[in-house]
DRENSEDO-602266 format. One record per residue (C-alpha): z, y negated, x; residue number from 1. Coordinates in steps of 0.2 Angstrom, whole numbers, plus 2048, in hexadecimal, padded with zeros to 3 digits. Layout:
# residues N
+-----+-----+-----+-----+
|  zz |  yy |  xx | num |
+-----+-----+-----+-----+
|   Z |   Y |   X | NUM |
...
+-----+-----+-----+-----+
END
This chain:
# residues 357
+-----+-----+-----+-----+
|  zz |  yy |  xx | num |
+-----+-----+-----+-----+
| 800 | 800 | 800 |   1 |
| 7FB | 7EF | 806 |   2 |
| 80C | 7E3 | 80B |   3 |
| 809 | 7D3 | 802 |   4 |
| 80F | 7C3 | 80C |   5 |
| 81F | 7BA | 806 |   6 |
| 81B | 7B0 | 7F4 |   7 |
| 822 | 7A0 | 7F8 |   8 |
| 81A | 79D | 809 |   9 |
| 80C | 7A4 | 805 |  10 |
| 80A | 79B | 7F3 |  11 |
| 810 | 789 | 7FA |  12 |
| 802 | 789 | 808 |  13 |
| 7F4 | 78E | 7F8 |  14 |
| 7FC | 77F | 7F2 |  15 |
| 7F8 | 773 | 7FF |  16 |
| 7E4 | 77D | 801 |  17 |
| 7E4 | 777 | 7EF |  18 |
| 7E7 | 765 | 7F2 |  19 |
| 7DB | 765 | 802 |  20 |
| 7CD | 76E | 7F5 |  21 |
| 7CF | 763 | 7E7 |  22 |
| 7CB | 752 | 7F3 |  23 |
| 7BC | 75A | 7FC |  24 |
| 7B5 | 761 | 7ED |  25 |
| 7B7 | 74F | 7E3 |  26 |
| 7AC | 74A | 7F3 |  27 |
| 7A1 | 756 | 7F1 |  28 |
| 79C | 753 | 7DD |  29 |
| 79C | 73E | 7E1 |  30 |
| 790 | 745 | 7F0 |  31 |
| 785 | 74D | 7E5 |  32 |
| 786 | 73D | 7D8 |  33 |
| 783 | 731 | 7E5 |  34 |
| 773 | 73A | 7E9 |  35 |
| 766 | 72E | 7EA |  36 |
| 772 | 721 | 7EF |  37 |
| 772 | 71F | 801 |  38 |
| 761 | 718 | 80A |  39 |
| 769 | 712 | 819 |  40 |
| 76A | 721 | 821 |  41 |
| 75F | 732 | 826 |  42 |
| 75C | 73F | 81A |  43 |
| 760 | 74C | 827 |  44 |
| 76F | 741 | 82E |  45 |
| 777 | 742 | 81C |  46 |
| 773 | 754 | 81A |  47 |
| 77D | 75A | 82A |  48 |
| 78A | 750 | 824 |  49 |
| 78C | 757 | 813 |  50 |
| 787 | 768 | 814 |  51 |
| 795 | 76A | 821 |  52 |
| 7A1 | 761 | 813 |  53 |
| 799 | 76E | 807 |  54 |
| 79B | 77D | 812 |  55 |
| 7AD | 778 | 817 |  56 |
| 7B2 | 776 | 805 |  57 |
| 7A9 | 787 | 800 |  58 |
| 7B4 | 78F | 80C |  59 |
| 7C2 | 788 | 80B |  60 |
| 7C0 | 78E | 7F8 |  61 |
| 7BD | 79F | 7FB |  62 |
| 7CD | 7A0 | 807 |  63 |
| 7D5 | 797 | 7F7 |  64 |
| 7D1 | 7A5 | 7EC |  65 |
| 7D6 | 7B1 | 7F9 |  66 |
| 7E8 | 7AB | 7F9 |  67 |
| 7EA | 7AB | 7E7 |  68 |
| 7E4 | 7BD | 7E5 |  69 |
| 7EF | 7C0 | 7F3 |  70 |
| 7FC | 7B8 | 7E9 |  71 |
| 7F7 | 7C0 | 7D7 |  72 |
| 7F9 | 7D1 | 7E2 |  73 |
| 80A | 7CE | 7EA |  74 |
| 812 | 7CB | 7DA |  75 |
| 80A | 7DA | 7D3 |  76 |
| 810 | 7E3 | 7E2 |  77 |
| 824 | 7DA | 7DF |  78 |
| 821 | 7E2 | 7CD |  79 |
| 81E | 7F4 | 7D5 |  80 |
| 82D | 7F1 | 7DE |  81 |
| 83A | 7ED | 7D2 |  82 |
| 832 | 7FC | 7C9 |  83 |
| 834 | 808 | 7D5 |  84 |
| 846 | 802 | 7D6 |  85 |
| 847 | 806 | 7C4 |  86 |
| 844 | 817 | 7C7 |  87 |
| 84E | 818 | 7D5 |  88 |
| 85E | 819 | 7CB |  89 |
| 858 | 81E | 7BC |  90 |
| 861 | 831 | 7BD |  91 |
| 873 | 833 | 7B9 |  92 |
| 881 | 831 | 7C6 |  93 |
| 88D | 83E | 7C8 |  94 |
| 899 | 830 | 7C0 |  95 |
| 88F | 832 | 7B0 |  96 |
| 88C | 845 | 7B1 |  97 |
| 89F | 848 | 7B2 |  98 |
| 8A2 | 83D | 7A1 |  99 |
| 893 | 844 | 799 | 100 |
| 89E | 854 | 797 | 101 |
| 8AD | 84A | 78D | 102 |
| 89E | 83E | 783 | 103 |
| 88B | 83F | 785 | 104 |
| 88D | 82F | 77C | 105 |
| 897 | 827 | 788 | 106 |
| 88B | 82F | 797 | 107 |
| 87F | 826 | 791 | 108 |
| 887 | 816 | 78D | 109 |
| 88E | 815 | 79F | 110 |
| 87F | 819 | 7A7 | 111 |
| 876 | 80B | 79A | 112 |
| 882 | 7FF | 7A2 | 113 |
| 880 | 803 | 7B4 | 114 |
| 86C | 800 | 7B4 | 115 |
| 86E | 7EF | 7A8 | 116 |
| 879 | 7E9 | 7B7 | 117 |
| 86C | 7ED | 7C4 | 118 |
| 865 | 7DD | 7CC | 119 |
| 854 | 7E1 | 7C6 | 120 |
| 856 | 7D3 | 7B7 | 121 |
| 857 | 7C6 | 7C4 | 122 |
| 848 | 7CD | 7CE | 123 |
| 83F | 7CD | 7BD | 124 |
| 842 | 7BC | 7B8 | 125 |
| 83E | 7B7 | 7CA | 126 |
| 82E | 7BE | 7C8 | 127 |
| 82A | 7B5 | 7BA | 128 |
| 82D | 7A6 | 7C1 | 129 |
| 822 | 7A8 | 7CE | 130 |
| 814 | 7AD | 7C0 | 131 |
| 817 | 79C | 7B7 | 132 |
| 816 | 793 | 7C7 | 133 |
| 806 | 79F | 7CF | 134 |
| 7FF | 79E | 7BB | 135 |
| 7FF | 78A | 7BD | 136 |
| 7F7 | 78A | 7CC | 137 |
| 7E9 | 793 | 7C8 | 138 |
| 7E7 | 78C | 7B5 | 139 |
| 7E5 | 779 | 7BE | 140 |
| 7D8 | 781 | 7CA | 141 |
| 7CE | 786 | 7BB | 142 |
| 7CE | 776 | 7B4 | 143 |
| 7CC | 76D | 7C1 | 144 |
| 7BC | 778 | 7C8 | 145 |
| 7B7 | 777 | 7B3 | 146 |
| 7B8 | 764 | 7B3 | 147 |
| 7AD | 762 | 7C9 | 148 |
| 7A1 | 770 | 7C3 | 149 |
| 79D | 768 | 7B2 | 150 |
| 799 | 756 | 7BA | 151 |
| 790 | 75E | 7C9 | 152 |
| 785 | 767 | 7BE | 153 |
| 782 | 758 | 7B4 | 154 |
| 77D | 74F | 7C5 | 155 |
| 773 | 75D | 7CB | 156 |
| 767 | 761 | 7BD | 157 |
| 762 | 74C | 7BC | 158 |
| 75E | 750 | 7D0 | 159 |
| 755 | 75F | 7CA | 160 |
| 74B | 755 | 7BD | 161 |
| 748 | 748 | 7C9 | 162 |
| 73C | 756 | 7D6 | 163 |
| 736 | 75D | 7C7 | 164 |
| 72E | 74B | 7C3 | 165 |
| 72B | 748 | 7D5 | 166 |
| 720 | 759 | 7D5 | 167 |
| 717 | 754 | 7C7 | 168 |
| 714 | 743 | 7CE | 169 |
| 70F | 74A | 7DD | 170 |
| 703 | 755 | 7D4 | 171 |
| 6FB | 747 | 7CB | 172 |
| 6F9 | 73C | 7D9 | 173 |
| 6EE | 74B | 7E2 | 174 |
| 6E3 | 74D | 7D6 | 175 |
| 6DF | 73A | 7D5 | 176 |
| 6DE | 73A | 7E8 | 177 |
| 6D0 | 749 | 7E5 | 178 |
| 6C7 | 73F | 7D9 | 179 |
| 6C7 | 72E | 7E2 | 180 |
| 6C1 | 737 | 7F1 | 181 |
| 6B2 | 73F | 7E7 | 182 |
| 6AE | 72D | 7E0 | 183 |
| 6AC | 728 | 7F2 | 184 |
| 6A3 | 734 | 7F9 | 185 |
| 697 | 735 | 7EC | 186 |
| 696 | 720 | 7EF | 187 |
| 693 | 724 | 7FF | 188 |
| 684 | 72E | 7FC | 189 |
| 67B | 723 | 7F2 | 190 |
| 67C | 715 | 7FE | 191 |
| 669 | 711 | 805 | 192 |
| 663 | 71C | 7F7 | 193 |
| 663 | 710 | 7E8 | 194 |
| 663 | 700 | 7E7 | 195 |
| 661 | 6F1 | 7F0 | 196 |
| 66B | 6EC | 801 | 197 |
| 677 | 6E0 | 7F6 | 198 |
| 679 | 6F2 | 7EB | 199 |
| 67D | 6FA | 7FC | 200 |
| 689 | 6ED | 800 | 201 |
| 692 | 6EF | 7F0 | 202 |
| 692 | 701 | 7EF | 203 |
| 69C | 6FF | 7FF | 204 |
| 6A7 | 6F4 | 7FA | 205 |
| 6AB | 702 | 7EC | 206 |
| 6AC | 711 | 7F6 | 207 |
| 6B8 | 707 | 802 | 208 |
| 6C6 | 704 | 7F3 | 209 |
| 6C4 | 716 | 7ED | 210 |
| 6C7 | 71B | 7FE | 211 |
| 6D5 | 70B | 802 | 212 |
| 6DD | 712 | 7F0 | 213 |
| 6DC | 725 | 7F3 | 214 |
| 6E5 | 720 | 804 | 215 |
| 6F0 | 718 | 7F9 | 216 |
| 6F7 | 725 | 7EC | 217 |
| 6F6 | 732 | 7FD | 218 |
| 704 | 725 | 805 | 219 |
| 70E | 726 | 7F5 | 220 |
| 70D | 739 | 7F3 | 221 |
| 712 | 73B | 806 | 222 |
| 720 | 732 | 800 | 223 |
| 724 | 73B | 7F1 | 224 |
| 722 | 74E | 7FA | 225 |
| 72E | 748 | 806 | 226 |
| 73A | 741 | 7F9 | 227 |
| 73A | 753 | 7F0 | 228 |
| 73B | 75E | 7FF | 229 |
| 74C | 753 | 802 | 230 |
| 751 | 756 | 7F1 | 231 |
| 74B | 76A | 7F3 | 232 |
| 755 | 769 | 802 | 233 |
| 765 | 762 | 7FB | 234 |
| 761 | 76A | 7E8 | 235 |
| 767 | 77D | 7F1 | 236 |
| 777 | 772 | 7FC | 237 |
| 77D | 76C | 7EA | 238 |
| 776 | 77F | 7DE | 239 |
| 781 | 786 | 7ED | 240 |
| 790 | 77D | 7E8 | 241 |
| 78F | 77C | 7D6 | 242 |
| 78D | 790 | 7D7 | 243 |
| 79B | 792 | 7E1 | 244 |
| 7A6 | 786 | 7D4 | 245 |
| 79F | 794 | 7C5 | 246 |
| 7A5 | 7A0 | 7D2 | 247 |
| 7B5 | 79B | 7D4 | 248 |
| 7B8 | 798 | 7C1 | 249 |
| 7B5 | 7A9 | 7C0 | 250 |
| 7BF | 7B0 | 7CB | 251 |
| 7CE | 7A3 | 7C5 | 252 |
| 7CA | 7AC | 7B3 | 253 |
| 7CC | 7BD | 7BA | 254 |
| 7DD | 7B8 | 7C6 | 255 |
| 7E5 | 7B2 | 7B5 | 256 |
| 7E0 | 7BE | 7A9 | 257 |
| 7E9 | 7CC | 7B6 | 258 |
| 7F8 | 7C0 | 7B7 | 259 |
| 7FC | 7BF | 7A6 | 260 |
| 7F7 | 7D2 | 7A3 | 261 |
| 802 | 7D6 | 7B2 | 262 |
| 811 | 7C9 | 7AA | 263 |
| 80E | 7D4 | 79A | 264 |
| 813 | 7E1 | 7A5 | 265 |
| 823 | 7D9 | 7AF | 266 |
| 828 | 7D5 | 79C | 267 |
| 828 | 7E8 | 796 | 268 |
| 834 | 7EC | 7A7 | 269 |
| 840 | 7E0 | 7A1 | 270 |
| 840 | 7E6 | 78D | 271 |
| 843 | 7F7 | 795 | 272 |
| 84E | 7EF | 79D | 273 |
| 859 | 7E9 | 792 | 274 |
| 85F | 7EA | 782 | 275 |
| 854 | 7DC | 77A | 276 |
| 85B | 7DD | 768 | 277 |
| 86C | 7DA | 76F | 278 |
| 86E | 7C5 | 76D | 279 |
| 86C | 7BA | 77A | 280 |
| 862 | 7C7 | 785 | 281 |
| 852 | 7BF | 781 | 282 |
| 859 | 7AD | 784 | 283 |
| 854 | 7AD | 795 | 284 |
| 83E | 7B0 | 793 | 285 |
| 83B | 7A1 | 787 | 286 |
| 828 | 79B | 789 | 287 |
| 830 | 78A | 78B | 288 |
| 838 | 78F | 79B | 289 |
| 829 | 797 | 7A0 | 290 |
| 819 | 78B | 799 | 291 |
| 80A | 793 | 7A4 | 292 |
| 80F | 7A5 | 79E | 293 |
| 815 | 7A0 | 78D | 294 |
| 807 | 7AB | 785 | 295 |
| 80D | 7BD | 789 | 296 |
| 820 | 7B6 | 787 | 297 |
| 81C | 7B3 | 775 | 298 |
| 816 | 7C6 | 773 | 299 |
| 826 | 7CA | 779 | 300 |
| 82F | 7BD | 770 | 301 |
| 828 | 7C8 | 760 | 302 |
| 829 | 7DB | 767 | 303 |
| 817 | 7DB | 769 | 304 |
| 813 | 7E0 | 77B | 305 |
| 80F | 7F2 | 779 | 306 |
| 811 | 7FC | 78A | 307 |
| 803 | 808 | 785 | 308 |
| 7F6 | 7FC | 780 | 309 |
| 7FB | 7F2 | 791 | 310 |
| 7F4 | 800 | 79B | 311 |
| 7E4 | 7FF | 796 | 312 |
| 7E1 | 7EC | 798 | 313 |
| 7EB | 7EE | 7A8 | 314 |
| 7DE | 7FB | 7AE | 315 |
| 7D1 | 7EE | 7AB | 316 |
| 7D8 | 7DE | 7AF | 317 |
| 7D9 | 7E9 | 7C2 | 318 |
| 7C9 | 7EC | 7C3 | 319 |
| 7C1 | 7DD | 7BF | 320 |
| 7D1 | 7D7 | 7CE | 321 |
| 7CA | 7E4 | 7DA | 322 |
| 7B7 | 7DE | 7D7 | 323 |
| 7BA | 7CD | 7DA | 324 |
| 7C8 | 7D0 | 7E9 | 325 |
| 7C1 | 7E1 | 7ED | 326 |
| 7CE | 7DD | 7FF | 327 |
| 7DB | 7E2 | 7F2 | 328 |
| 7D6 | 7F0 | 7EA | 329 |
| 7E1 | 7FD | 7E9 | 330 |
| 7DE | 811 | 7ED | 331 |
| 7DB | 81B | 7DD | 332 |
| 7ED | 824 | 7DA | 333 |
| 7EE | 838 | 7DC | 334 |
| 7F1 | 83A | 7CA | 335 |
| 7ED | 82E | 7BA | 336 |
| 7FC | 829 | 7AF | 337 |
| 808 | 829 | 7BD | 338 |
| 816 | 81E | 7B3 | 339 |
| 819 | 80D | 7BB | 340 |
| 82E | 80F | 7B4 | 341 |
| 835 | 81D | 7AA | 342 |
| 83B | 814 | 79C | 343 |
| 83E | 822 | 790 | 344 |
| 852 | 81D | 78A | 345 |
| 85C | 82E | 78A | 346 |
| 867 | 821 | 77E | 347 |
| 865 | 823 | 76C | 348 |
| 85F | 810 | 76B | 349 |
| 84F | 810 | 779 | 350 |
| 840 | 819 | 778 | 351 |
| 830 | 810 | 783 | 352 |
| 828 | 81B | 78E | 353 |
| 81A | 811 | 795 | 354 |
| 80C | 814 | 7A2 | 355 |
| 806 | 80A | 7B1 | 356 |
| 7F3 | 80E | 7B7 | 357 |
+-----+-----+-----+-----+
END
């Protein structure tokens, strides 16, 4: 099993990434807007500069998205943990064995008592506190990647528009540069074939303006292929970005959607856990307290989580995980079902035996 690096180091420096992302990539979508804007300086002059901006944010992105996989694991891995501390001590002392013979009821009730007073509550609420905080983070990276990928592709379709127009331009001005120069060379040819000298002279004259006006329009459409090969050029620069924001929000979709499936899960724990009809037990996991995960602490607010119906989204949500972050993917277990906590209450009052895939 892969160690995951310590949570709060690890998720106070994707912090500060995420600051130094969000300035570079505000540059990068006023770049793209500002497009046509600067004419003091070289095309390839402004491209070196930007493309290394561009490249330099893409990968600071990726390393971004790295850490918060790596962080979306950790806590999945702290979840395993507590788990497998569960089971630890989830067999009868010798303790309980002995006042099983006097009372099976009171067996029970002692060894009830002895796992509600393991430290694992803690650990649980911890955990979930580290979800709300990791759940904020990656939430105001998918609105902010939403909000820079939305404007950028606004800027980078009028771009787009623009070289479309430039090739039709461009197009239009070759075929009137074809034609002008067929006007003068059929001038050309019936000079000192029709006509008097004076009808030479003015025949000439026309043949010299078709040409002086063919040279023309070639000027300008030198001008204008130029214009869109810089735009082509910078045109896959900016599609390169605005892609990698669609990446990104992609991945933030995925990193959340196993967040709150794994919360789901840290949730169950602690209902098996604890005794969550007993008053005040719940007190503790109120979707006030914890705003970024307050949808799966609602299901449980209500009894709805369902262990067995976790499973399967579980299974899913890790696969889509594992494609996206396939440095994380875990080695297929031995043998399917293999239960994340034995839940299954020897006491009259629990009965939730749930599985882990």
């Amino acid at each position: 099993m892969r160690k995951p690096p310590p949570f709060d180091s690890h998720f106070e420096a994707a912090g500060s990434l995420a600051e130094k992302i969000a300035v570079e990539g505000t540059y990068c979508v006023a770049a793209i807007g500002a497009f046509s804007g600067d004419e003091t300086r070289s095309s390839d002059e402004v491209f070196l500069e930007q493309n290394a901006c561009f490249q330099a944010h893409i990968a600071d992105a990726v390393a971004l998205d790295a850490q918060l996989a790596e962080l979306v694991f950790s806590l999945d891995r702290l979840t395993a943990e507590v788990s497998a501390d569960l089971d630890s001590f989830r067999g009868l002392t010798l303790r309980e064995k002995m006042a099983g013979w006097v009372s099976r009821q009171r067996m029970w009730r002692m060894y009830t008592e002895r796992v509600r007073e393991a430290p694992v509550i803690e650990r649980l609420l911890d955990l979930l506190t580290k979800s709300d905080a990791l759940a904020r983070l990656i939430a105001g990276q998918r609105a902010a990647l939403t909000e820079r990928h939305k404007a950028a592709e606004l800027f980078l379709v009028d771009i787009v528009e623009q070289r479309r127009r430039l090739v039709v331009s461009i197009d239009i001005a070759r075929l009137k540069m074809k034609e002008l120069n067929a006007k003068a060379l059929t001038t050309q040819g019936r000079i000192g074939v029709y006509g008097n000298r004076a009808h030479w002279e003015q025949m000439e004259a026309e043949r010299r303006a078709l040409k002086a006006e063919a040279e023309r329009i070639s000027a300008g459409e030198h001008e204008m292929r130029d214009d869109s090969q810089r735009r082509e050029r910078f045109i896959g620069l900016f599609q390169a970005f605005v892609d990698s924001l669609n990446g990104r929000i992609a991945a933030c979709n995925a990193l959340l959607r196993k967040l709150l499936i794994d919360v789901e899960e840290r949730l169950i724990i602690y209902q098996a856990q604890v005794d969550t009809d007993r008053p005040g037990m719940k007190v503790r996991i109120k979707p006030e307290l914890f705003p970024d995960i307050a949808a799966p602490i609602r299901l449980f607010e209500k009894g709805m989580l369902v262990a067995q119906d976790l499973e399967r989204r579980k299974s899913r949500a890790d696969l889509e995980f594992a494609r996206r972050f396939p440095t994380f993917a875990e080695p297929p277990p031995e043998t399917s079902g293999a239960p994340l906590i034995d839940t299954a209450r020897r006491s009259f009052r629990f009965n939730l035996p749930f599985l882990r895939s």
